[in-house]
C-alpha positions as CSV (number, residue, x, y, z in Angstrom):
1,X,163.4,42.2,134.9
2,X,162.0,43.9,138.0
3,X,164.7,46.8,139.5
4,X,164.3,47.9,143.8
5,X,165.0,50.7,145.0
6,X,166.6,50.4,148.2
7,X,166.2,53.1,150.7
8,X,169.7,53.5,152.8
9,X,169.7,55.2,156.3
10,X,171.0,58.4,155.2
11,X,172.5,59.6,158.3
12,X,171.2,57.7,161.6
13,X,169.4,59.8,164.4
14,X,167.4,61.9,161.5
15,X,163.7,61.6,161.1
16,X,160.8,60.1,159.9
17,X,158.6,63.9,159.4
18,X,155.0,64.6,158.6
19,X,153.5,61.3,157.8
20,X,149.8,63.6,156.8
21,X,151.9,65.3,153.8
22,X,149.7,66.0,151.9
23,X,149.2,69.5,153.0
24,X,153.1,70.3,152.3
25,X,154.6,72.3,149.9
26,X,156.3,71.2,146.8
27,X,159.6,72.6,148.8
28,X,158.5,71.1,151.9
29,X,157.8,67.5,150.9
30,X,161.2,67.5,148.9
31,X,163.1,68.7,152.2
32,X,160.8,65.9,154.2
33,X,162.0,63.3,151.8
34,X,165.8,64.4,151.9
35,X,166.0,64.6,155.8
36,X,163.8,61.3,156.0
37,X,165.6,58.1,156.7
38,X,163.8,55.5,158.8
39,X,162.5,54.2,156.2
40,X,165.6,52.9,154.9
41,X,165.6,50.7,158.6
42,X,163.7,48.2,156.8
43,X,165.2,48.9,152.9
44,X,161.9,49.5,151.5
45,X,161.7,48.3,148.2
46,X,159.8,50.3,145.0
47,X,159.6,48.6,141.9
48,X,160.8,51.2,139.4
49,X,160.5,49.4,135.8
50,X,159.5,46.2,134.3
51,X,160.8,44.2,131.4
52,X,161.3,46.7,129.1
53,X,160.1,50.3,129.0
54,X,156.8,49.7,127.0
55,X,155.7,46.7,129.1
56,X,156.5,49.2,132.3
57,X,154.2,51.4,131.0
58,X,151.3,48.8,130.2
59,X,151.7,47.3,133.5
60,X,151.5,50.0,135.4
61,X,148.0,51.7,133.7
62,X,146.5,48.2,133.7
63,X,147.2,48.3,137.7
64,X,146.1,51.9,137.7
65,X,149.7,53.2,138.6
66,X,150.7,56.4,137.6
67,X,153.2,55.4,134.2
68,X,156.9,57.0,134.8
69,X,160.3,56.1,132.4
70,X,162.4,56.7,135.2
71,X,163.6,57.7,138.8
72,X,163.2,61.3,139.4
73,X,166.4,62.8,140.4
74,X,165.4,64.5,143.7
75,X,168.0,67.8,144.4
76,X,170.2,68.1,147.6
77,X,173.0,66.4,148.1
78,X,173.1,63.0,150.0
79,X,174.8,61.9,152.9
80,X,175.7,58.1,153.0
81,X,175.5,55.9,156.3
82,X,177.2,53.7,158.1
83,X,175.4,51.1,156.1
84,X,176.9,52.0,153.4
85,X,173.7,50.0,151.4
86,X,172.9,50.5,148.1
87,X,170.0,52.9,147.0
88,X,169.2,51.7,143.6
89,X,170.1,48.6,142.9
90,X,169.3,45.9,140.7
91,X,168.1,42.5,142.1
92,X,165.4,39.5,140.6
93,X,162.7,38.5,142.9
94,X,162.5,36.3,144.4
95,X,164.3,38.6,147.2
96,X,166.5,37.3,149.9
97,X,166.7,38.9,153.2
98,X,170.6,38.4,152.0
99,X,170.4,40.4,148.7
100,X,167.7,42.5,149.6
101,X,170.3,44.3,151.8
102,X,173.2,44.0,149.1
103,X,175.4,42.1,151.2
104,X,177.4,39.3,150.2
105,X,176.3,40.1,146.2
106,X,179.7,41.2,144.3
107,X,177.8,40.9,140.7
108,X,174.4,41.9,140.0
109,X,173.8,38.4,138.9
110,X,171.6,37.8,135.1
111,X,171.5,41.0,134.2
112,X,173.0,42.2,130.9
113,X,175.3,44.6,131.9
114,X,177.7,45.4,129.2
115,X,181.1,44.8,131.5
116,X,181.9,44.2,135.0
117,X,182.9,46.9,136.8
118,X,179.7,48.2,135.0
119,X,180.4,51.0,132.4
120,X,178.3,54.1,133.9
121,X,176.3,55.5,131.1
122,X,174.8,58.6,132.9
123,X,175.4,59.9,136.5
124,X,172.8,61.6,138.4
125,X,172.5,63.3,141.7
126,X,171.5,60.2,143.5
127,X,172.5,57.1,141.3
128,X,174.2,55.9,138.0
129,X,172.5,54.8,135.1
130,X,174.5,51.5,133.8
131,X,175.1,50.7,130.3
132,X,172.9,47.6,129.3
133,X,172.7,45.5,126.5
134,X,169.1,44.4,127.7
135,X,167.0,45.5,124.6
136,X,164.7,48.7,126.0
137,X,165.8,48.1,129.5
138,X,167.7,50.8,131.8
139,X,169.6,49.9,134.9
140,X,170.5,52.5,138.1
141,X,173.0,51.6,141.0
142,X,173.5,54.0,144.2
143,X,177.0,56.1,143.2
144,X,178.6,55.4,146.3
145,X,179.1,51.3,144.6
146,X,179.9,53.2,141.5
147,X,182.7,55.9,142.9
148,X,183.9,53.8,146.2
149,X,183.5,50.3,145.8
150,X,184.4,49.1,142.1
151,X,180.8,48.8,141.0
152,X,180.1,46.5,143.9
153,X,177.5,46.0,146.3
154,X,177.7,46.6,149.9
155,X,178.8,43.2,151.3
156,X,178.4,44.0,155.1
157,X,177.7,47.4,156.6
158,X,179.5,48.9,158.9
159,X,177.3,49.0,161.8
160,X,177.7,45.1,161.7
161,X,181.2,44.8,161.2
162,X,183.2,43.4,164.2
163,X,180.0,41.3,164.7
164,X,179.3,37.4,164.8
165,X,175.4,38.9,163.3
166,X,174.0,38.1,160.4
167,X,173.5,40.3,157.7
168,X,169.6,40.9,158.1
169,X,167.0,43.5,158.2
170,X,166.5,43.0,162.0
171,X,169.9,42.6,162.8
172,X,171.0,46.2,161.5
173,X,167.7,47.7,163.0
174,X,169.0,45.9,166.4
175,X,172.5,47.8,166.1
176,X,171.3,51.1,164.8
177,X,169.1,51.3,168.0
178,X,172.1,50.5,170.5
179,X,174.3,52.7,168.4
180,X,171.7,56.0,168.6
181,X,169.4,54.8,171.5
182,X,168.9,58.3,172.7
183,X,168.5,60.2,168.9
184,X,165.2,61.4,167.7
185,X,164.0,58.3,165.1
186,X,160.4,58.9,164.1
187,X,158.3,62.1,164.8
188,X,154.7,63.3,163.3
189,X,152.0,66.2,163.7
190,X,148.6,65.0,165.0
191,X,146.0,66.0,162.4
192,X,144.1,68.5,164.6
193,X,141.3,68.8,162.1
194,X,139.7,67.6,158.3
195,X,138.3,70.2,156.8
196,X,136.0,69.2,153.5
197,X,134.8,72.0,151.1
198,X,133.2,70.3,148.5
199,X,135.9,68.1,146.2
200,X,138.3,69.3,148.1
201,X,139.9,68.4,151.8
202,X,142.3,70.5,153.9
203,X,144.3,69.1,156.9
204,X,145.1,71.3,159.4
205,X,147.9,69.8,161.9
206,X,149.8,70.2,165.1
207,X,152.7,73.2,164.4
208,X,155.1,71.0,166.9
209,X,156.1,67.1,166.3
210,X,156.0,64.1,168.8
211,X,159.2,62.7,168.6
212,X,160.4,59.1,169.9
213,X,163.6,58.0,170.3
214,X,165.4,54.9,168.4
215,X,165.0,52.9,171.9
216,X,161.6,53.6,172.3
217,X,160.6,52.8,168.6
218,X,163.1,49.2,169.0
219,X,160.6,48.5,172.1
220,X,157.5,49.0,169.7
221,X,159.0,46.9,167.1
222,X,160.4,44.0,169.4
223,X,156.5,43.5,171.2
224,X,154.9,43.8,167.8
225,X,157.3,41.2,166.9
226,X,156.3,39.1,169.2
227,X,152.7,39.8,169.1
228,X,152.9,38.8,165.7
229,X,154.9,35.7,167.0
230,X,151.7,34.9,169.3
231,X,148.8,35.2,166.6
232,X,147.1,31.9,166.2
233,X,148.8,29.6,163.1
234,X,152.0,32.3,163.1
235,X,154.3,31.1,165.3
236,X,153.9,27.9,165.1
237,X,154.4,27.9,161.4
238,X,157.7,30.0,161.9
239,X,159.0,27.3,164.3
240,X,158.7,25.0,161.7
241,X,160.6,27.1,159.2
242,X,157.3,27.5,157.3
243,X,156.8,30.7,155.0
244,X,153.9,33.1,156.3
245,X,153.6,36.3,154.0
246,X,152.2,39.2,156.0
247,X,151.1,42.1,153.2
248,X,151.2,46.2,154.0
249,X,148.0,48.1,152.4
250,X,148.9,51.2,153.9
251,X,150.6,54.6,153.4
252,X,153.4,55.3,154.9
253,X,153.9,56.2,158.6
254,X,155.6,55.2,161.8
255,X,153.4,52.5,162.4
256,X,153.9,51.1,158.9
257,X,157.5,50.7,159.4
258,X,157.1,49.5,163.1
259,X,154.7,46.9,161.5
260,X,157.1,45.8,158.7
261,X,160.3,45.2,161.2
262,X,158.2,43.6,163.5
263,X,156.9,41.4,160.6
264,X,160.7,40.9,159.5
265,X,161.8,40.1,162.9
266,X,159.3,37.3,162.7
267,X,160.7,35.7,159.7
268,X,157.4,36.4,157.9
269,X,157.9,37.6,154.5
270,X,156.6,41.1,153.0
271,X,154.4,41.9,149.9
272,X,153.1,45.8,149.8
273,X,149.4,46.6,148.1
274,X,149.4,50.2,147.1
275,X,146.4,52.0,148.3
276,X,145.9,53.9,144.9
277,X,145.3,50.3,142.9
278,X,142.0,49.4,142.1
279,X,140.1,46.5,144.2
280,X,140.8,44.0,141.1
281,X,144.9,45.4,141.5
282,X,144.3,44.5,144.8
283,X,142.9,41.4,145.0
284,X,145.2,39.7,142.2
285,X,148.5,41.0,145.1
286,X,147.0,39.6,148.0
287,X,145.4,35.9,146.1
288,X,148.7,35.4,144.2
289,X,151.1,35.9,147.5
290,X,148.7,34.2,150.1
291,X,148.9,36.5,152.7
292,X,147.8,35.6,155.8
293,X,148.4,38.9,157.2
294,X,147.7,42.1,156.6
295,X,148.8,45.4,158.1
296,X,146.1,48.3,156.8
297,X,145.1,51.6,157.3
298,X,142.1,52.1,159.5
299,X,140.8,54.2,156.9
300,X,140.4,51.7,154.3
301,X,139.0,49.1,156.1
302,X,135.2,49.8,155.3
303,X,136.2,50.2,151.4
304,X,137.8,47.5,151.1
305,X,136.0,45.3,153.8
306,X,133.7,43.0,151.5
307,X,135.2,43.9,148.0
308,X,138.8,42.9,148.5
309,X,139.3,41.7,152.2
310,X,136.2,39.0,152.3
311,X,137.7,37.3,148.4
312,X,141.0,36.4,150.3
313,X,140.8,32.9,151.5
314,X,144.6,32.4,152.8
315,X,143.9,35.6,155.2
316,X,144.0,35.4,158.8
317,X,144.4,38.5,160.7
318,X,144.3,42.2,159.6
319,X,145.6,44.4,161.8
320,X,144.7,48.1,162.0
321,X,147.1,50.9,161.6
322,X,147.1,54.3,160.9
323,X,146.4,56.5,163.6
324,X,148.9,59.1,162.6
325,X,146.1,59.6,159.4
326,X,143.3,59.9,161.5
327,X,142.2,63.3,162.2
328,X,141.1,64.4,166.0
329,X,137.8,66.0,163.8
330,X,136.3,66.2,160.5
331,X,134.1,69.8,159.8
332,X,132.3,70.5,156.3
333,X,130.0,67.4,155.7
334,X,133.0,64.9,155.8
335,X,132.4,61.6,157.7
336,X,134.7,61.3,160.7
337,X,135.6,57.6,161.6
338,X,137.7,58.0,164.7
339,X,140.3,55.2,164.9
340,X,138.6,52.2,167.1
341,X,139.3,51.4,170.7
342,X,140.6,47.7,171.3
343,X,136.9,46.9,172.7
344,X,135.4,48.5,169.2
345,X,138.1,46.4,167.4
346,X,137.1,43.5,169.1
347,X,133.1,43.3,167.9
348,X,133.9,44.1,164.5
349,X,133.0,40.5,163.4
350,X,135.3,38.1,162.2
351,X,135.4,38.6,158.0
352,X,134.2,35.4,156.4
353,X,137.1,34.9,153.4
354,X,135.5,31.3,152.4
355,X,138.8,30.3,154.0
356,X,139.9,27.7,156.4
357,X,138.6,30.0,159.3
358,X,137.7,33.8,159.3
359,X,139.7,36.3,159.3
360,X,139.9,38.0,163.2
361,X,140.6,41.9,163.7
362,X,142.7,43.7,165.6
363,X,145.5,46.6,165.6
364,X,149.7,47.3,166.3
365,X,149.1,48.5,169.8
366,X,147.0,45.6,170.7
367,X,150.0,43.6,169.2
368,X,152.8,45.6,170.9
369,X,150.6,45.3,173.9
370,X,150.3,41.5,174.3
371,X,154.2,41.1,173.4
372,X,154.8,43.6,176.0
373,X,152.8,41.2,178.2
374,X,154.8,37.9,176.9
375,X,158.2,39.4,176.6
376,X,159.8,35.9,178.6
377,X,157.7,33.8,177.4
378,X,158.5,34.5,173.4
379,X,162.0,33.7,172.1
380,X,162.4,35.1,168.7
381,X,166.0,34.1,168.0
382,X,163.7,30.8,167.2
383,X,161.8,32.5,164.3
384,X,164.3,35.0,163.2
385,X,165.0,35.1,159.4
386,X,168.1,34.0,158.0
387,X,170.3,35.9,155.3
388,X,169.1,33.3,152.4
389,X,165.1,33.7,153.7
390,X,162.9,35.5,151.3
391,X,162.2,39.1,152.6
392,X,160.1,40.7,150.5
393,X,157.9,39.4,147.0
């Protein structure tokens, strides 16, 4: 049994912060993380357990994640949206656009839940633990389907009630930009300087963030989308209703989520590759799901150029992101690998993956550029995903 975590907007118009955490405070980085919410725009999904508890815990150290028997209950009290989406909810891959969102899904389908409504066992801060008759298998479900809605789901949210839309990923981002065009949606600090001493390194950043607004970030997502759209071999397989998996191997930023509703906009179909595997960990997510393309940190390219990116045969195009994680200098000894400039993305040879072709380089701006470029000549009502399409493996 595989359990999601769905991320909900928790109140529209607040922020993506800081993506170069890793410099905040304990205090800090749980106030980012409560105030946070565009990443609940595309309903990022975290696998939270497996099977049963000891398989959880095998499976993660064999794919050298960090073992855990649960959420951890973050403090600070939540505010739901007008999506009114689930935030831990139960759902078996594979993962419809449809369910992924909750909507339309009044059960939580095969698993063994000892009642419907569901009989709460334990409630926390941000969730309800379920009683289960799954041998050494826990279940969690948002409170608000718990406390206002009978143990349900969200069927539609709010924001697209009174609409002829469907309920999808792209459709909701659409309305939540016309609804708070003008509000701040994503901000960060530019990483003014990498300081290495020794083992250790120190980021030093901006004390003010760049903000953009939810139109301007729409914009970005809409020519990425069709930038995507215009990639050799992908729109043309999306016209004909084909499946093309695009893969994230990135930590999270603004572009990551700009990359993942552009990608959803598409049709294509989403599989994150956590940066902390190992190359095997990798290489076994990006074979098995056939990704053709892949969204990845500038920073990891090199690393994982020959070891992991030239052993996938299926992939197409990587695509560079990551600028937000790129410091303006590096002092101490540390290596400073600036992000590229589309003419330095474009002679980094094509990677030969023993596939059909090579895969060929590039990055989001040079996607959001050309849609920019083709914005009549692209129509992606034709490619957009339906509420049964699979979203996310």
């Amino acid at each position: 049994m595989h359990r999601f975590q769905l991320q909900s907007l928790e109140h529209a118009g607040t922020r993506l912060v800081d993506p170069a955490h890793r410099l905040e405070s304990r205090g800090d980085l749980e106030q980012r993380l409560h105030s946070s919410s565009i990443l609940s725009l595309m309903l990022v999904a975290f696998p939270r357990s497996r099977q049963s508890a000891h398989n959880n815990q095998e499976a993660r150290r064999a794919h050298g994640e960090r073992p855990c028997d649960s959420p951890r209950e973050p403090e600070g009290k939540k505010i739901f949206s007008d999506l009114n989406l689930s935030r831990s909810s139960v759902i078996r891959p594979p993962v419809s656009l449809f369910n992924m969102a909750g909507f339309g899904t009044t059960s939580l389908g095969d698993v063994a839940l000892t009642g419907f409504p569901p009989t709460v066992k334990k409630m926390l801060t941000y969730a309800a633990e379920l009683e289960c008759a799954e041998k050494d298998t826990r279940h969690w479900m948002h409170r608000w389907c718990v406390e206002q809605n009978n143990g349900k789901l969200a069927e539609i949210p709010d924001i697209l009630k009174g609409t002829d839309l469907k309920p999808t990923v792209p459709n909701i981002m659409m309305m939540a930009a016309q609804k708070h065009a003008k509000n701040k949606c994503m901000g960060y600090r530019d990483i003014q300087e990498c300081i290495v001493e020794g083992n250790k390194t120190f980021w030093r950043k901006a004390p003010e963030y760049r903000w953009r607004d939810y139109e301007q970030v729409y914009n970005d997502m809409q020519c990425a989308a069709r930038g995507l759209y215009k990639l050799p071999g992908i729109g043309e397989k999306r016209e004909q209703k084909q499946q093309v998996v695009a893969a994230l191997l990135a930590e999270t930023s603004s572009e990551w989520q700009i990359a993942a509703q552009a990608a959803l906009a598409c049709g294509l179909t989403l599989t994150t590759v956590y940066a902390t595997l190992g190359h095997e960990a990798m290489l076994h997510g990006l074979q098995q799901t056939e990704a053709q393309v892949i969204f990845i940190d500038w920073g990891l390219f090199e690393t994982l150029k020959h070891g992991v990116l030239a052993k996938c045969p299926a992939l197409r195009h990587i695509v560079f992101i990551g600028k937000e994680l790129v410091p303006l200098a590096t002092t101490g000894g540390g290596k400073h690998s600036p992000f590229p400039t589309p003419q330095e993305v474009a002679n980094i040879p094509p990677i030969d993956n023993f596939g059909a072709s090579k895969a060929i380089c590039t990055t989001l701006d040079t996607l959001i550029q050309v849609g920019s470029s083709v914005k009549d000549q692209v129509n992606l009502k034709a490619v957009e995903p339906s509420a049964e399409d699979v979203a996310m493996m």
